[in-house]
C-alpha positions as a printed NumPy array, in Angstrom:
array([[ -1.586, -11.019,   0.908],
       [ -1.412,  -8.323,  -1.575],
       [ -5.203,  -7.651,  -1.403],
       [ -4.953,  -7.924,   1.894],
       [ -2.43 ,  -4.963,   2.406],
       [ -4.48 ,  -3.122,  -0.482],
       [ -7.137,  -2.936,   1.873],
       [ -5.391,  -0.71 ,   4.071],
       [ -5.091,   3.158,   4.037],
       [ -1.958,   2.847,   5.879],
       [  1.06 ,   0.361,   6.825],
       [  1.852,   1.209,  10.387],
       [  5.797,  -0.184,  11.331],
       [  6.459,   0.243,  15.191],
       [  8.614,  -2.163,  16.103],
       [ 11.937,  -1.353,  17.714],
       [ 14.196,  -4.256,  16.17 ],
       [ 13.736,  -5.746,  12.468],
       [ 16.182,  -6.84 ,  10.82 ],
       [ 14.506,  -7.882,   7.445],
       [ 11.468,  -5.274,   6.927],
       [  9.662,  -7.904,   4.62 ],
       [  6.66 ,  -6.447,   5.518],
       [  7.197,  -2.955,   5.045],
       [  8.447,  -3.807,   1.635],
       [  5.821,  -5.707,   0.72 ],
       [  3.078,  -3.006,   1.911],
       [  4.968,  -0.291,  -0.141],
       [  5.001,  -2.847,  -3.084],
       [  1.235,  -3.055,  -2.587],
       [  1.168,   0.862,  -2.82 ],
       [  0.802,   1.31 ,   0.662],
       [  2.339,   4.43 ,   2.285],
       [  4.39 ,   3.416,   5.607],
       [  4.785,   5.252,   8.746],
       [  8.339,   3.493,  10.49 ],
       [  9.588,   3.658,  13.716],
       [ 13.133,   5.368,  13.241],
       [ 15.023,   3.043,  15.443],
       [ 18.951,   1.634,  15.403],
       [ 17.995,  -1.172,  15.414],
       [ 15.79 ,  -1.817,  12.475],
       [ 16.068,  -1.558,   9.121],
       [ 12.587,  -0.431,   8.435],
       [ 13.646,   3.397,   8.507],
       [ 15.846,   3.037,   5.579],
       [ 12.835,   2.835,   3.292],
       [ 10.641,   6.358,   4.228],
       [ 10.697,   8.667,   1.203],
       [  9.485,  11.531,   3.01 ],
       [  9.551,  12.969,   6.351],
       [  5.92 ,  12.103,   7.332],
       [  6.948,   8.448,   6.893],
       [  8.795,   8.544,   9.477],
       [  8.756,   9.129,  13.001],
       [ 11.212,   8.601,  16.606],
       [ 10.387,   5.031,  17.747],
       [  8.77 ,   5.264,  21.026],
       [  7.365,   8.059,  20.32 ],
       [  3.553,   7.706,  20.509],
       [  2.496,  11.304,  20.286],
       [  4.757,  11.635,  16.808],
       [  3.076,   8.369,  15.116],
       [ -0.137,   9.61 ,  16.215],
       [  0.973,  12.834,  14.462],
       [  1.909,  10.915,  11.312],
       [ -1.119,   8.815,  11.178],
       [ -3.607,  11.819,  11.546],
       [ -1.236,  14.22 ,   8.639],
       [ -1.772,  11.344,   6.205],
       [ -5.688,  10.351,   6.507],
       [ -5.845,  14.657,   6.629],
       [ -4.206,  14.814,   3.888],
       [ -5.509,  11.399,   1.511],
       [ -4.43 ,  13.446,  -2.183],
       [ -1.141,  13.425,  -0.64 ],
       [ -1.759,   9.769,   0.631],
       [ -2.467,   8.464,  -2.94 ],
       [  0.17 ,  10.285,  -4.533],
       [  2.71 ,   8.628,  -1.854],
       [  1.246,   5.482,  -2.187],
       [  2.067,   5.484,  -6.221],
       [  5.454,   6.693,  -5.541],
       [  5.958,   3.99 ,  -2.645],
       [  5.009,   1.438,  -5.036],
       [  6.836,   2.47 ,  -7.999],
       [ 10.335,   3.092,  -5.951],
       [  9.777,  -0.623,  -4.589],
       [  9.333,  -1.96 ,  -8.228],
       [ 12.82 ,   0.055,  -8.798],
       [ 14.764,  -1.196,  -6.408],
       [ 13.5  ,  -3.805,  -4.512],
       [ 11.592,  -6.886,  -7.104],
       [ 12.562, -10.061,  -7.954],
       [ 14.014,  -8.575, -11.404],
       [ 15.804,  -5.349,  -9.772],
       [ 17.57 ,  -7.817,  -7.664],
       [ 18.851, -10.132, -10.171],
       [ 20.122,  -7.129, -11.733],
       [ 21.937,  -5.833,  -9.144],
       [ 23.363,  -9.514,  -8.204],
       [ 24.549,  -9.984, -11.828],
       [ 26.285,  -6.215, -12.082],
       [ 27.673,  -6.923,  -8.508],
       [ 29.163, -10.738,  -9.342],
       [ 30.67 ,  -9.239, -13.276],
       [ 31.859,  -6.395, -10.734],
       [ 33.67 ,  -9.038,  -8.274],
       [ 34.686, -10.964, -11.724],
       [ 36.262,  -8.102, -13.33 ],
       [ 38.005,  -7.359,  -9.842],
       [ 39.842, -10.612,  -9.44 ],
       [ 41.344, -10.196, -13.096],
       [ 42.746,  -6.961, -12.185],
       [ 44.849,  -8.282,  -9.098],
       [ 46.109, -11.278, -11.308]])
């Protein structure tokens, strides 16, 4: 899948309800720069760095916006797509979340030895 998604110039999210946004993650991870639907009801927006990442869900005139800035604009594109991947690495592998697991169970630990 990774070569796959490396493929791509672009990872294009429009879907109005996710509740997971595997595959966003996984397209940043690959260095892929998203364009997400901002909608309530998915997670998906959470993850947009910058403002051209981004766009109203439902909104076909704005993704065709975003879509057209970033293959106008592909220095910016491969600069994103480094930071994308990089920021995913940070917070979102395998290893970042055991980290964050551990720190949060010590943090639960430490918490139930205060109230005794």
């Amino acid at each position: 899948m990774p070569a796959l998604l490396r493929s791509n110039d672009l990872l294009v999210h429009p879907s109005i309800a996710d509740l997971e946004s595997v595959s966003v993650i996984e397209g940043m991870a690959s260095g892929l720069v998203p364009v997400i639907a901002d909608s309530t009801l998915s997670a998906a927006g959470q993850f947009s760095l910058c403002p051209e990442s981004s766009y109203p869900v439902k909104d076909v005139d704005a993704l065709a916006n975003s879509i057209d800035w970033w293959l106008d604009h592909p220095a910016e594109l491969n600069k994103w797509g480094a930071q994308y991947a990089e920021h995913t690495k940070e917070h979102y592998s395998v290893e970042s979340s055991v980290r964050k697991f551990v720190a949060m169970e010590r943090q639960v630990i430490e918490n139930h030895r205060d109230t005794r």
